[in-house]
C-alpha positions in Angstrom: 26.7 -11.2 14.1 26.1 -10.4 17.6 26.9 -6.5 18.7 26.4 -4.5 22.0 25.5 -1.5 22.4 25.7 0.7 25.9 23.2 3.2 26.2 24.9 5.0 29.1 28.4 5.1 26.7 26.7 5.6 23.6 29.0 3.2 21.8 29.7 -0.3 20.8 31.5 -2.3 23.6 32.6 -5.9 23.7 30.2 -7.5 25.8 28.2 -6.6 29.2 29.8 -5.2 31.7 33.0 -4.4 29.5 33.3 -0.8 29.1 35.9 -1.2 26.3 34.8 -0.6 22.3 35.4 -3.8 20.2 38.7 -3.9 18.7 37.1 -4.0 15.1 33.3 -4.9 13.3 34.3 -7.6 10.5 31.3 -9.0 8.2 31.4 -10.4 4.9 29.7 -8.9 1.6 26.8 -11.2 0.6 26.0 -13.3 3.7 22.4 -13.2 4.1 22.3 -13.6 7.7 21.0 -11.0 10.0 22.4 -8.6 12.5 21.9 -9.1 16.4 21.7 -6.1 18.6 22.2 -6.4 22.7 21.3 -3.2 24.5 23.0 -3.1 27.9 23.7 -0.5 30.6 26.7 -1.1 32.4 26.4 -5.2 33.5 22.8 -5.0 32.6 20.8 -6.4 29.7 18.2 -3.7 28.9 15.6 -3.2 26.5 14.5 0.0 24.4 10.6 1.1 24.8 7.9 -0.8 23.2 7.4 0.0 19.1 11.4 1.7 18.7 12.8 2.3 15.6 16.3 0.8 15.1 18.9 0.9 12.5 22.5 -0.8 11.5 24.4 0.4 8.6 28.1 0.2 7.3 29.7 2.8 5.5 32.7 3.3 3.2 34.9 5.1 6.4 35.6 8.7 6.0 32.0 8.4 3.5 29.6 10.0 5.6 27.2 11.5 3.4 26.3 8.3 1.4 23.7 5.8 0.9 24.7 2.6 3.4 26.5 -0.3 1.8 25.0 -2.6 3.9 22.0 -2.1 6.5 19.5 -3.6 8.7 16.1 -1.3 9.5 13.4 -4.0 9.8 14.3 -5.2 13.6 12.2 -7.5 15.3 11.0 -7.2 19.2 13.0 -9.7 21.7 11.1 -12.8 22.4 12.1 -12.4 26.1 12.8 -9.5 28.4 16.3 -7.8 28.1 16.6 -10.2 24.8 18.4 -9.3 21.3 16.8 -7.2 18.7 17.4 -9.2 15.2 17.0 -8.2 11.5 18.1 -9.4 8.5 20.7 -8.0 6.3 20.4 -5.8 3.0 23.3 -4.9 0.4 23.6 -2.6 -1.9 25.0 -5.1 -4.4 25.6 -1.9 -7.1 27.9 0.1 -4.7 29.6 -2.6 -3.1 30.4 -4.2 -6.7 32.2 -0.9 -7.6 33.8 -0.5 -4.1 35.7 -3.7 -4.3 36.8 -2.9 -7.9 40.1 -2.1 -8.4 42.6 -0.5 -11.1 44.0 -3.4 -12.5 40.5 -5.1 -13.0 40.7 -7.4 -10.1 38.6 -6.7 -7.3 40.0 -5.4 -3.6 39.7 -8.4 -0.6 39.0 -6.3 2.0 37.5 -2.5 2.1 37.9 -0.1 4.9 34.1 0.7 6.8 32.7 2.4 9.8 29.4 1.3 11.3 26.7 2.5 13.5 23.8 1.8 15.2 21.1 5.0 15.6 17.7 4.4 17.3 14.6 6.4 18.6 12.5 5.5 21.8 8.9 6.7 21.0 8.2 10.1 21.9 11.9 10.9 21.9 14.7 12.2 19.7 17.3 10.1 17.4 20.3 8.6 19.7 23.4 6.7 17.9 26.2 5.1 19.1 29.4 6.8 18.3 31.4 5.3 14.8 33.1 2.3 15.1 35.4 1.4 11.9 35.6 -2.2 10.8 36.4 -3.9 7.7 34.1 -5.5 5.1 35.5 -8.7 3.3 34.8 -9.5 0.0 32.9 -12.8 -0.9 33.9 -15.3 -3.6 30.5 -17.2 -3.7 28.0 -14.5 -3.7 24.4 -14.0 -3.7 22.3 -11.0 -4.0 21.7 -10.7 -0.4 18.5 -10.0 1.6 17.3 -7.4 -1.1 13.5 -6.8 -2.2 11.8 -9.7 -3.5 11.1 -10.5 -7.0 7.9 -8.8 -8.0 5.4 -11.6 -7.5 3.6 -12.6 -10.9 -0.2 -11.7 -9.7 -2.2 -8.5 -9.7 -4.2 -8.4 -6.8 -8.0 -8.3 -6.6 -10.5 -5.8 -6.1 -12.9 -5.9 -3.5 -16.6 -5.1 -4.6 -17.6 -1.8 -2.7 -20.7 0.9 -2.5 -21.5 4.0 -0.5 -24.3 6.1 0.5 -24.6 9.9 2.3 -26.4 11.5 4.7 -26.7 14.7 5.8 -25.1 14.9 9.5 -26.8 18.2 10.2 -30.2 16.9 9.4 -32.4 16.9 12.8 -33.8 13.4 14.2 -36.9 13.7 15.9 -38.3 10.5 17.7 -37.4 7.7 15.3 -37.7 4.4 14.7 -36.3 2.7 11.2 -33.9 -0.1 9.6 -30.4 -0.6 8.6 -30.2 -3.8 5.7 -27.5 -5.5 3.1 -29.5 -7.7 1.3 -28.3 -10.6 -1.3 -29.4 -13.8 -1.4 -30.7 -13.4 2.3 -31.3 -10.2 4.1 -29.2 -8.9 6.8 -30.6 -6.5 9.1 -31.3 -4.9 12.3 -34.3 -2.0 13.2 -33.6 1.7 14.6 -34.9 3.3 17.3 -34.2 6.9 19.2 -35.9 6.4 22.6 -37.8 9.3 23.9 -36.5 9.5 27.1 -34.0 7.4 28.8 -34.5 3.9 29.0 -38.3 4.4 27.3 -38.1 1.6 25.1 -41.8 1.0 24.8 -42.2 1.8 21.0 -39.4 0.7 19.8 -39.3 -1.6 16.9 -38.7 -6.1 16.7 -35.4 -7.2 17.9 -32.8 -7.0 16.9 -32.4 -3.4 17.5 -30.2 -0.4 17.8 -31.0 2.3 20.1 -30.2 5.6 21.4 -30.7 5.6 24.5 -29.8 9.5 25.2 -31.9 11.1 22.5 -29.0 13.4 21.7 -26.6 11.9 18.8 -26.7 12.6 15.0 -26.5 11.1 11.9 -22.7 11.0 12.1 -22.6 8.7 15.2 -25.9 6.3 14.1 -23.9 5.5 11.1 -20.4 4.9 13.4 -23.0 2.6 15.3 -24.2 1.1 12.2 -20.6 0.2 10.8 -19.7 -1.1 13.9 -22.5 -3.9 13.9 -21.5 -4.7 10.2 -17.7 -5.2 11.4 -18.4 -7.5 14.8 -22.2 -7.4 15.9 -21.2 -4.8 18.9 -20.8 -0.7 19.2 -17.7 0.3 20.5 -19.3 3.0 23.5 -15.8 3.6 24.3 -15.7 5.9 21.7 -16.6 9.4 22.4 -20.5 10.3 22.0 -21.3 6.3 21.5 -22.2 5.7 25.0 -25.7 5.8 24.4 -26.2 3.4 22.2 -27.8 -0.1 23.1 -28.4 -2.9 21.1 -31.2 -5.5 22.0 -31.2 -9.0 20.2 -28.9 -10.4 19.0 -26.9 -9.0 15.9 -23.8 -10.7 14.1 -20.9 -9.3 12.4 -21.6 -9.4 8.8 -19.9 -12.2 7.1 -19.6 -11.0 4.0 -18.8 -7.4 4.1 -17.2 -4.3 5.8 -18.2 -0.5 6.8 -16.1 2.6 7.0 -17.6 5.5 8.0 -15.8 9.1 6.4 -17.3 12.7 7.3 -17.4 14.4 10.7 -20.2 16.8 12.5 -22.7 18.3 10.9 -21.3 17.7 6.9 -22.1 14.8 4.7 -21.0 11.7 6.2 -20.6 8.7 4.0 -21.1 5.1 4.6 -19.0 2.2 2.5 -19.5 -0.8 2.3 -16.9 -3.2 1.3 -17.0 -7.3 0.1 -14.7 -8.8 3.1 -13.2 -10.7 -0.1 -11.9 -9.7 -3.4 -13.6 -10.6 -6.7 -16.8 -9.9 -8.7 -18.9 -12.5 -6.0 -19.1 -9.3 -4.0 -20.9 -7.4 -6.6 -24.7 -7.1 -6.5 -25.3 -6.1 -2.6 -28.0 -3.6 -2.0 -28.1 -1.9 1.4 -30.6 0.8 2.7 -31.0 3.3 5.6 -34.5 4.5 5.8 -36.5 5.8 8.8 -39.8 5.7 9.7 -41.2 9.1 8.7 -39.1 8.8 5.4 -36.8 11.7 6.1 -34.4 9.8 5.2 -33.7 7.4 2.6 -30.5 6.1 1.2 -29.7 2.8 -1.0 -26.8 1.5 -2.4 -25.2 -1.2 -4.6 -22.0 -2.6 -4.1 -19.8 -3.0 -7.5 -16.3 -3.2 -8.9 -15.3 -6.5 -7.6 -12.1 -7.7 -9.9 -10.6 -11.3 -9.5 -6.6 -11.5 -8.7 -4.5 -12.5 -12.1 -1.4 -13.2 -13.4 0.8 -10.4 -15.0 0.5 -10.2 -18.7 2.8 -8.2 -21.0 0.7 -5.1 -21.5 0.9 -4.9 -17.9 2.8 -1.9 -15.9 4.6 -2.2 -12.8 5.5 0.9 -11.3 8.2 1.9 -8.5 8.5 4.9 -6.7 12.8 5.7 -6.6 11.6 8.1 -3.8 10.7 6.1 -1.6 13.2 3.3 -2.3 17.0 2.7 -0.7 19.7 2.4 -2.9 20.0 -1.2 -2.2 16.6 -1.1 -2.9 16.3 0.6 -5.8 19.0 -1.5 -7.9 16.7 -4.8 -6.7 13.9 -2.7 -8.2 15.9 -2.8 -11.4 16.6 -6.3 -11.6 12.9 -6.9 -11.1 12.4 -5.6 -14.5 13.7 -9.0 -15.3 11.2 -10.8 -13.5 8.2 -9.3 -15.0 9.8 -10.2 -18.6 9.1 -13.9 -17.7 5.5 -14.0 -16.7 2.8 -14.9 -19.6 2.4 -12.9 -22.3 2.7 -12.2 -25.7 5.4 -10.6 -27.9 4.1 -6.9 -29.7 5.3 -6.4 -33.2 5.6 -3.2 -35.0 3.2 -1.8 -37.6 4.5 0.8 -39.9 2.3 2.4 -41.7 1.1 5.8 -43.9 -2.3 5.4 -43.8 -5.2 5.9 -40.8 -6.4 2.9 -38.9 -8.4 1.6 -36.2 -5.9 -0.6 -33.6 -6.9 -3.9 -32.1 -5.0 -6.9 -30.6 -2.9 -7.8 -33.9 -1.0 -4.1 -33.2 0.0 -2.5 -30.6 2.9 -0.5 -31.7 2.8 2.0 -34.7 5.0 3.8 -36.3 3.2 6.1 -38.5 5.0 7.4 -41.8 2.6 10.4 -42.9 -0.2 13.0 -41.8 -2.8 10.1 -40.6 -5.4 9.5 -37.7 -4.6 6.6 -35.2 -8.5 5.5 -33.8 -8.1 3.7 -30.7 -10.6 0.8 -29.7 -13.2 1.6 -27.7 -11.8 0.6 -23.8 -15.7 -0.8 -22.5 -14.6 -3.4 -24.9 -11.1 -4.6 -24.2 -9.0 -5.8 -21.4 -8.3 -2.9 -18.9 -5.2 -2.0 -18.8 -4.1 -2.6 -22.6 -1.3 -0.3 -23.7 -1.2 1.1 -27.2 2.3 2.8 -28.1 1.9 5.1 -31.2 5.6 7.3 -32.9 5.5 9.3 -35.3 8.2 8.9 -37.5 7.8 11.2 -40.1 7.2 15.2 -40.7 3.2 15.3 -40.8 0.5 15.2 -38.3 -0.8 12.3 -36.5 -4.0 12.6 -34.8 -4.9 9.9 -32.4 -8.5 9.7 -31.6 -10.9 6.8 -29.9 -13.9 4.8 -30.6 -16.6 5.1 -28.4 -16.5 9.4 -27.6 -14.9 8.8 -25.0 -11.0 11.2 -24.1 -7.6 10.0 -23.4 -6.5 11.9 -20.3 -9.2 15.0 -20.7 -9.5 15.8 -24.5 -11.2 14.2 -27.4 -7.9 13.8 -29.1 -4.3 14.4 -29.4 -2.5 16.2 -31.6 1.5 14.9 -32.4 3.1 17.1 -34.8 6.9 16.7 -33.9 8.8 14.3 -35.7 9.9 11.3 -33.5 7.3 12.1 -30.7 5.9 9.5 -29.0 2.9 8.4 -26.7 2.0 5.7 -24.9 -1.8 5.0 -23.8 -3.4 2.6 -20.9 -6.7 1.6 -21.2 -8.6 2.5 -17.8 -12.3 0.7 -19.1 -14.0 4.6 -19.6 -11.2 6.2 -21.3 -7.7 6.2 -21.6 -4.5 7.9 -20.1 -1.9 8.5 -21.2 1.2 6.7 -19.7 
């Protein structure tokens, strides 16, 4: 579907050139096509400014102040000047469901809509065409349209990652020292603060990085630093970097990343991150000394987690705040996505005495006054979920091997009848969910 909009009008017209509104918008429920967009002015084929935010939606008419039935947000650039912005089409499936129903339980053919195009120019207010009513036809093979995707069966990985701070206001005298990742093979270059400009007599083997001006502080060395680990040069485009030089030759780190977090004068902290996820990036020491040992700092990168398939005791979290209503009812029919990735069925325990839980039970219902134990979480899967009701009139206590809390205490207390908790296993402790 192919519509034109005139900026000068601020409407839909029927083509370039033709000052006239389109006799009526028509699109069909359920196509999962996309939306074209032609900006014009007068005869001319125009363009909006680089990075512009555009959207389409279609409304029930005389419905203003509702969620879209369908829309289009995600709009592509034109390939070629004064080309056609394109996006692909979303439905609220939900709404338009209960729109076409009607009171004798068959469904309406057509409904009555108004569309409407808004956009904003960077740097400039929200502009939309005037509303242009239309029609919506219903569909008799359907589809659920270009909603969210199915929530893919694989929790990402973890990058292995480590960090070390200095102290930005400490003062740096004349100094020479070395930057180095070591594992397997060592990675480093040598550190130098020339005395004077362009004295580089005592400075250290190449490779090395040196300030030229004699002037920066720690915060800048270590912007320096993470810019050699990133691609083997110092941006000295940034503000107080120009002073840097780098003699030898030093290449980008192939392995790992650095960040740099903290400002003038305050602690400034260094991170170092695997370039790929997984436990292979574990095990990485790197250090920041200086000559005259004033300062010292080593670190270990750690926490490196392969990707996986979802299990059962998984959770998979949306946030209906941030979501569309198109998108959250796709969110809802994701729940039946996650039901068929591997896992195992939980079976229900009911019981009047105090255990300790493992694999073989997961859910308890708990008859009497009793203490629930937990397993310790350094030995299980993280992220295993326990759920624990109590069903009848005493006290169930639910404590965890290991001393270690769920959420901040040492144990909870559930003394209502038909109360209910639900615990995640976080590898230290556990949280309630």
């Amino acid at each position: 579907m192919l519509l034109f909009v005139d900026l000068d009008l601020g409407r839909f017209v029927s083509g370039a050139g033709l000052g006239t509104a389109p006799r009526t918008i028509e699109q069909k429920r359920g196509d999962a096509g996309e939306v074209r967009i032609q900006f014009v002015q007068g005869d001319t084929l125009v363009q909006l400014a680089a990075d512009s935010i555009i959207f389409y939606e279609a409304k029930l008419r005389g419905q203003y102040n509702t969620d879209p039935l369908i829309q289009a947000s995600d709009f592509t650039e034109p390939a070629v000047a004064d080309g056609q912005y394109a996006a692909a089409l979303t439905y609220d499936v939900t709404a338009l469901d209960e729109a076409f129903e009607s009171s004798d339980s068959l469904e309406e053919s057509t409904l009555s809509a108004m569309f409407e195009v808004s956009w904003q120019e960077p740097g400039k207010g929200w502009l939309s065409t005037d509303t242009q009513v239309g029609i919506i036809h219903n569909d008799v093979v359907r589809s659920g349209g270009a909603l969210l995707p199915q929530i893919a069966a694989e929790v990402p990985g973890v990058a292995s990652s480590g960090s070390i701070t200095v102290d930005s206001s400490v003062a740096i005298n004349t100094m020479s020292g070395v930057f180095e990742i070591f594992k397997g093979g060592d990675w480093f270059f040598n550190l130098y603060q020339a005395p004077a400009l362009d004295d580089f007599a005592g400075a250290p083997a190449d490779p090395v990085l040196i300030d030229n001006f004699n002037e920066v502080e720690w915060y800048f060395w270590l912007l320096a630093i993470a810019d050699l680990i990133n691609s083997g040069a110092v941006n000295t485009g940034v503000a107080g970097m120009s002073g840097f030089v780098v003699q030898g030759t030093i290449s980008a780190n192939p392995d790992y990343t650095a960040t740099v977090t903290g400002a003038f004068n305050t602690n400034c902290v260094l991170t170092i991150t695997a370039r790929e996820t997984g436990p292979q990036g574990d095990g990485a020491s790197f250090t920041l000394s200086t000559a005259d040992l004033s300062v010292i700092q080593t670190g270990l990168t750690a926490g490196g987690v392969d990707s996986r398939d979802l299990v059962g005791t998984d959770v998979v979290k949306t946030l209906p705040q941030t979501l569309t209503a198109p998108q959250q009812a796709q969110a809802l029919a994701n729940i039946g996505a996650v039901s068929d990735v591997p896992g195992e069925v939980m079976t229900l325990l009911v019981t009047g005495s105090g255990l300790t839980l493992d694999e073989s039970n997961r859910v308890v219902a708990c008859t009497a006054t009793l203490t629930v134990t937990l397993p310790d979480p350094a030995g299980i899967d993280q992220g295993t979920v326990y759920t624990i009701n109590n069903v009848g009139t005493g006290t169930v206590t639910v404590s965890s091997l290991g001393s270690v809390n769920i959420d901040n205490s040492s144990s909870v207390l559930m003394t209502t009848q038909w109360s209910t908790m639900t615990v995640i296993s976080a590898g230290t402790g556990w949280y309630k969910i």
